[in-house]
LUMLO-873921 format. One record per residue (C-alpha): residue number from 1; residue in one letter; chain; x, y, z. Coordinates in nm, 4 decimals. Layout:
N
NODE   num   residuo   cadena         xx         yy         zz
NODE   NUM         A        A          X          Y          Z
...
***
This chain:
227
NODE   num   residuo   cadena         xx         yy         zz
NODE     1         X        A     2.5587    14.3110     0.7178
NODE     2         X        A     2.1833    14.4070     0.6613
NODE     3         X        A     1.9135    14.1914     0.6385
NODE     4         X        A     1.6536    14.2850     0.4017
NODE     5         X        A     1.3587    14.0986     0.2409
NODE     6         X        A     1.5545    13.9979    -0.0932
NODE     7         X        A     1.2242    13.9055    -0.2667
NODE     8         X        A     1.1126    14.2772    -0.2694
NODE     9         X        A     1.4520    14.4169    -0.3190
NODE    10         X        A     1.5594    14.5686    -0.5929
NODE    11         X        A     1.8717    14.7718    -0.7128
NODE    12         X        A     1.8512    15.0721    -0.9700
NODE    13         X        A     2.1239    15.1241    -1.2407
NODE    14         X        A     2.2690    15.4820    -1.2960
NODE    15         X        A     1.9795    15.7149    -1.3680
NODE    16         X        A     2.2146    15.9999    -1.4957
NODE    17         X        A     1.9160    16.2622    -1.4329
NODE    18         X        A     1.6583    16.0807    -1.6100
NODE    19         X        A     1.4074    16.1495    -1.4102
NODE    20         X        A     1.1002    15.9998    -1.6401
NODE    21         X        A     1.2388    15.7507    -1.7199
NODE    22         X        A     1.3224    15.6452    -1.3151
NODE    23         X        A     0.9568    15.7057    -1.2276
NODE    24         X        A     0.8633    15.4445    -1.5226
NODE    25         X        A     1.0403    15.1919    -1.4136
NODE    26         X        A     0.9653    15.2351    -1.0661
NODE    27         X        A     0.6234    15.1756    -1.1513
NODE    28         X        A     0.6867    14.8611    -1.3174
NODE    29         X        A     0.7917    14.7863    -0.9763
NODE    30         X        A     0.5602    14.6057    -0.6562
NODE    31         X        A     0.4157    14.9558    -0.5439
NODE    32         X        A     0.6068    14.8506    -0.1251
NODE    33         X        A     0.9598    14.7575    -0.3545
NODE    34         X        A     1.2325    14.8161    -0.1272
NODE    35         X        A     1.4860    15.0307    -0.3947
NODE    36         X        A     1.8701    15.0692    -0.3669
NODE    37         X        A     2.0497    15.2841    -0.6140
NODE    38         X        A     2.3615    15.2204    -0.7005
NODE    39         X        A     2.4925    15.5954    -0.7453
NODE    40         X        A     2.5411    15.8674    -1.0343
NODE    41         X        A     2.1938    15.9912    -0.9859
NODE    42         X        A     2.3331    16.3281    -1.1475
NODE    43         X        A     2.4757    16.4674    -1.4977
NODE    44         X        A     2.4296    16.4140    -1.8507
NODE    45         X        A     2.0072    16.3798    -1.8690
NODE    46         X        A     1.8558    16.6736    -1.7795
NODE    47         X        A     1.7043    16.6192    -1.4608
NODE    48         X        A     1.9551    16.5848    -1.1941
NODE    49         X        A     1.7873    16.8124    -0.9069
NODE    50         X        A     1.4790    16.6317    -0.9080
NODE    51         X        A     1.6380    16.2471    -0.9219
NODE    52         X        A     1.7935    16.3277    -0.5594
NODE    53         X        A     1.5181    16.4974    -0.4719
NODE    54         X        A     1.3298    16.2109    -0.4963
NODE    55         X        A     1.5935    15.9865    -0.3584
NODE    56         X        A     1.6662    16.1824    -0.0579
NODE    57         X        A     1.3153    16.2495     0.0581
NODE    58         X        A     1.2147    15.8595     0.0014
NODE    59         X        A     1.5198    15.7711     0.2247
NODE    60         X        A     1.6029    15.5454    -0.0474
NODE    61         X        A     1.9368    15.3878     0.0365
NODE    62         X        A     2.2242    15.4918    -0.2814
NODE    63         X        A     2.5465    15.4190    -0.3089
NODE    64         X        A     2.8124    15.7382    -0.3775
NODE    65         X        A     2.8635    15.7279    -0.7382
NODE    66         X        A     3.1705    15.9230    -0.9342
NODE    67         X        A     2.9244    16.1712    -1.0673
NODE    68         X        A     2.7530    16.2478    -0.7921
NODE    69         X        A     3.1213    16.2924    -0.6156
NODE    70         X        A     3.1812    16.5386    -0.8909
NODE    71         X        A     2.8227    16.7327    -0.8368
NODE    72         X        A     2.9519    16.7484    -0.4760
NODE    73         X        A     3.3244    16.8650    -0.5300
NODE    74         X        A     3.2725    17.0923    -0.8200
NODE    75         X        A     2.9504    17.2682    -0.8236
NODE    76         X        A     3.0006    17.5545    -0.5994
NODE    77         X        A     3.3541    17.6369    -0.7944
NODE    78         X        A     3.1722    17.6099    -1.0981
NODE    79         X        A     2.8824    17.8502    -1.0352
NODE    80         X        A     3.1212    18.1180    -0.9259
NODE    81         X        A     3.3061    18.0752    -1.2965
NODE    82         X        A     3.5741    17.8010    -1.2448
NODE    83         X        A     3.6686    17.5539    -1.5209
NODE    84         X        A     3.6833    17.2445    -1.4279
NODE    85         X        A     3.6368    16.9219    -1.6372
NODE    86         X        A     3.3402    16.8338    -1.4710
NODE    87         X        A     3.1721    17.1394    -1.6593
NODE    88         X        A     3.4341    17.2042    -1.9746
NODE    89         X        A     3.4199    16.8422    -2.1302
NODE    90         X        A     3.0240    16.7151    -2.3043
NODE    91         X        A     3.0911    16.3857    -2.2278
NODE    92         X        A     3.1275    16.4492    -1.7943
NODE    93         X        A     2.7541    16.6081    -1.8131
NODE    94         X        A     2.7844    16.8551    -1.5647
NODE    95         X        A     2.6573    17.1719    -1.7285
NODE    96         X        A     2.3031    17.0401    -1.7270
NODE    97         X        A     2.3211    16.9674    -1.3548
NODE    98         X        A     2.4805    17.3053    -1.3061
NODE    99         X        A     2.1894    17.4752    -1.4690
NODE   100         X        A     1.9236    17.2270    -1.2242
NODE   101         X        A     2.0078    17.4291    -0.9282
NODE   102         X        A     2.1647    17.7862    -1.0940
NODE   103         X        A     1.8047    17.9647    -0.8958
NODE   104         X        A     1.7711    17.7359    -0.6422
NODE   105         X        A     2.0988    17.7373    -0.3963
NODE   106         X        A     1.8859    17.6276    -0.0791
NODE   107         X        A     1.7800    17.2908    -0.2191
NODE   108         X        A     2.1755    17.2919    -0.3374
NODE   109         X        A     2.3025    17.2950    -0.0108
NODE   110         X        A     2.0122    17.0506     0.0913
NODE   111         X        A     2.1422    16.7973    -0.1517
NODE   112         X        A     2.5356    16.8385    -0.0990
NODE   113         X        A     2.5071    16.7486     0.2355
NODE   114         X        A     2.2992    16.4877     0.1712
NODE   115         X        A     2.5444    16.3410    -0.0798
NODE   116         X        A     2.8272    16.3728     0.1533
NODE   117         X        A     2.6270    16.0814     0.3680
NODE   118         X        A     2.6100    15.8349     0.1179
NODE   119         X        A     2.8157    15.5095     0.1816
NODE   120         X        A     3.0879    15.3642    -0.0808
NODE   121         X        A     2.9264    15.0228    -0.0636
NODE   122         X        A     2.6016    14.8087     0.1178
NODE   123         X        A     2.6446    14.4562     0.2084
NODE   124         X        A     2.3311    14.2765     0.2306
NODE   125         X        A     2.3182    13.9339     0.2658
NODE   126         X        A     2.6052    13.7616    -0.0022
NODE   127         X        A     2.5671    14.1046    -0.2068
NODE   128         X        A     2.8294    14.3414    -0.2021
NODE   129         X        A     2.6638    14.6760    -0.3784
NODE   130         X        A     2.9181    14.9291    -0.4878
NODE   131         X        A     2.8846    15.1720    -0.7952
NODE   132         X        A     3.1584    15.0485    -0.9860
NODE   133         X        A     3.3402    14.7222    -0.9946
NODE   134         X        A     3.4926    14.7124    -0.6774
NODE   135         X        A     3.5007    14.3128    -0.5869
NODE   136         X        A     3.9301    14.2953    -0.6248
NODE   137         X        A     3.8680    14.5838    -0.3180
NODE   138         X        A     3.6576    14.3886    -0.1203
NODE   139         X        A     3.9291    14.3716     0.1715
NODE   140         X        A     4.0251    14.7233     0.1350
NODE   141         X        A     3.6593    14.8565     0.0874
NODE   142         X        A     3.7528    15.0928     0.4589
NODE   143         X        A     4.0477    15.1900     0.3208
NODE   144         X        A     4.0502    15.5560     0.2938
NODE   145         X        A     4.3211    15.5554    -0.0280
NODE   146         X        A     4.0976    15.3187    -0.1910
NODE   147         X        A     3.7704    15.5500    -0.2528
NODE   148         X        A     3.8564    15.7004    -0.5824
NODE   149         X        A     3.8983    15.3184    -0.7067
NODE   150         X        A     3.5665    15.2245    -0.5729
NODE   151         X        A     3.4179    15.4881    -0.7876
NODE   152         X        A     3.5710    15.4497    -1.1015
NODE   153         X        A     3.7312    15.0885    -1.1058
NODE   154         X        A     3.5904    14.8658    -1.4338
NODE   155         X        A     3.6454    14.5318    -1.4810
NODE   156         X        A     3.7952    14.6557    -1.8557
NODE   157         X        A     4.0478    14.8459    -1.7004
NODE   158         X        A     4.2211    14.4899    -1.5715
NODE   159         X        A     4.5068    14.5105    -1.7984
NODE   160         X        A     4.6511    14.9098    -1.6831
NODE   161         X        A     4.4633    14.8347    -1.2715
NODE   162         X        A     4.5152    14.4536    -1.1755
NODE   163         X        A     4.8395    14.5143    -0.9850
NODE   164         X        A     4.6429    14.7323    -0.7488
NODE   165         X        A     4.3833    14.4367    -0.7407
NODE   166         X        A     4.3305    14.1633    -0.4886
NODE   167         X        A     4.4685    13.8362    -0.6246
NODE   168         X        A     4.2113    13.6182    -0.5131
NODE   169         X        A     3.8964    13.8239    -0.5700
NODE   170         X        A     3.7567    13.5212    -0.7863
NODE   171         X        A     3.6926    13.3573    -0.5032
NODE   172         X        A     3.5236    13.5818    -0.2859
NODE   173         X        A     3.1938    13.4252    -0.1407
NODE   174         X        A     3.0065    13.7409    -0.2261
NODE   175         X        A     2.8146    13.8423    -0.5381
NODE   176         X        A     2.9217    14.2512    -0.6202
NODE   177         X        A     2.6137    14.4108    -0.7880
NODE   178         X        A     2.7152    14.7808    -0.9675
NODE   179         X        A     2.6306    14.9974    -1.1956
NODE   180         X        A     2.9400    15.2454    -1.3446
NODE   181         X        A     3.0354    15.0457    -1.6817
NODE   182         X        A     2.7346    15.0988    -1.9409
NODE   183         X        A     2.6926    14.8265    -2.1767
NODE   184         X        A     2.3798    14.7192    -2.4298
NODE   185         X        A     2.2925    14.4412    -2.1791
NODE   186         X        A     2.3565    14.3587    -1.7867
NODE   187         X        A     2.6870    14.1660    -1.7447
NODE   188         X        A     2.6371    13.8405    -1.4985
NODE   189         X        A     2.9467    13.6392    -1.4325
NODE   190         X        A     3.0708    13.3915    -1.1437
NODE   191         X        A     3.0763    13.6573    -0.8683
NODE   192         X        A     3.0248    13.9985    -0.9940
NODE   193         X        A     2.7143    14.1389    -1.2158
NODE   194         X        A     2.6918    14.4784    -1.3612
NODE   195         X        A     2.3636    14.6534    -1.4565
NODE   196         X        A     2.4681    14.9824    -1.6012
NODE   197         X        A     2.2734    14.9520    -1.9238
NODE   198         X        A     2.3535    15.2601    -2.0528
NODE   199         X        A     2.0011    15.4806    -2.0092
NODE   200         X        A     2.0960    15.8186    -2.0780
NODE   201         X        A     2.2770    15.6835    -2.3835
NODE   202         X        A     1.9496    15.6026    -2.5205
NODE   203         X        A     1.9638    15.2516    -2.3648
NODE   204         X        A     1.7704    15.0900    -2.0935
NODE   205         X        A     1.7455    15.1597    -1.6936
NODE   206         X        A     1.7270    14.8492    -1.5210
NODE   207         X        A     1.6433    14.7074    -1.1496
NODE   208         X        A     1.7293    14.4079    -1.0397
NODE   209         X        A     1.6244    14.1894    -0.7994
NODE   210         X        A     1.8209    14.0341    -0.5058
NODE   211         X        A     1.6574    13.7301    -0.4914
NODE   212         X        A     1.5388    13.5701    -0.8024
NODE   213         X        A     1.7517    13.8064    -0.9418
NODE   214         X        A     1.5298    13.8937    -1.2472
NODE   215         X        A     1.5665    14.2142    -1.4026
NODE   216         X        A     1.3392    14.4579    -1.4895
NODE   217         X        A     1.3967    14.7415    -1.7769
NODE   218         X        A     1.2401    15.0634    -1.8888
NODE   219         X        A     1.3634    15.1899    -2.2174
NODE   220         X        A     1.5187    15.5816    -2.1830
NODE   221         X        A     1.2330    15.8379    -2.2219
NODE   222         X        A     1.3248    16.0861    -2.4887
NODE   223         X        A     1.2322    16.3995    -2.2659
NODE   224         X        A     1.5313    16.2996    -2.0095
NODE   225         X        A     1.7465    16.3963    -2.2491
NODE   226         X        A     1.8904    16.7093    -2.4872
NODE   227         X        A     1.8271    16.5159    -2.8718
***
């Protein structure tokens, strides 16, 4: 469990490649912020390469998102010709991060084995930080079978996922802070609060802070994004 100074900590919501509009709200930021990001740094906006560029060389701790898992498993495939759906269906994104790094294959390999470092989850303090909803795997959060859920688990899919789900997850004495599940505005319940706010949908990115737990916004900067 780390200790951190919770009054200058703040967690980032998928940026998605939006590059802009990350540097805007960092700078809404106190200029020493400590910043975790809670994964999918990578596909759909149109700045992918230089998002983990600048996460990577600021040593800024992020979570493994799906996306980024995808950028990671796919991308070499993919620029030798493979279809995948990671680069055949609009809605994955993955074209546009293709294209980031089609004529520049050293700062690919730079980045891919800096993704393969990133952790499935932080604990700090009561938080549990994840990238998607991952509080019913709190007890399995080591367990190898478990990863894919940890990336792609939302509290919507409870109806088709809850058998796989710890029963008493309600009562967990941990607060799990993730990103993953875009919605208009963050989502704060008993022990759980989302802040995917949907930026490279045209919504907002969003930061939070881990101990007043006050959030912070920057509307999506048009540039980030094919219109």
């Amino acid at each position: 469990m780390q200790k951190v100074d919770l009054k200058n900590t703040y967690v980032i919501s998928d940026i998605h490649g939006c590059y802009y509009t990350m540097l805007a709200l960092i700078k809404k930021l106190p200029s020493n912020a400590n910043l975790i990001f809670v994964g999918d740094l990578c596909d759909r906006g149109l700045y992918s390469k230089k998002v983990i560029e600048f996460v990577k060389n600021n040593n800024y701790p992020c979570i493994l998102g799906n996306h980024d898992f995808y950028l990671l498993d796919n991308i070499e495939d993919c620029l030798n010709g493979a279809k995948v759906r990671w680069n055949t269906k609009e809605y994955m994104g993955g074209l546009v991060t293709i294209d980031n790094y089609k004529n520049d294959l050293d700062t690919l390999k730079e980045h891919l084995e800096w993704i393969k470092t990133l952790p499935q989850y932080l604990i700090i303090e009561n938080y549990f930080i994840t990238h998607a909803f991952c509080m019913p795997y709190f007890k399995r959060r080591n367990d190898k079978s478990k990863t894919h859920a940890m990336m792609t688990n939302r509290i919507s899919d409870k109806d088709e996922w809850d058998w796989d789900w710890e029963k008493d997850w309600k009562k967990y004495e941990y607060i799990n802070i993730y990103g993953h599940e875009s919605s208009k505005n963050i989502v704060r319940k008993h022990n759980y609060i989302c802040i995917d706010t949907a930026c490279v949908y045209g919504g907002k990115l969003s930061a939070l802070n881990l101990d007043s737990l006050e959030v912070i916004q920057q509307d999506l900067i048009k540039k980030d994004v094919l219109l």
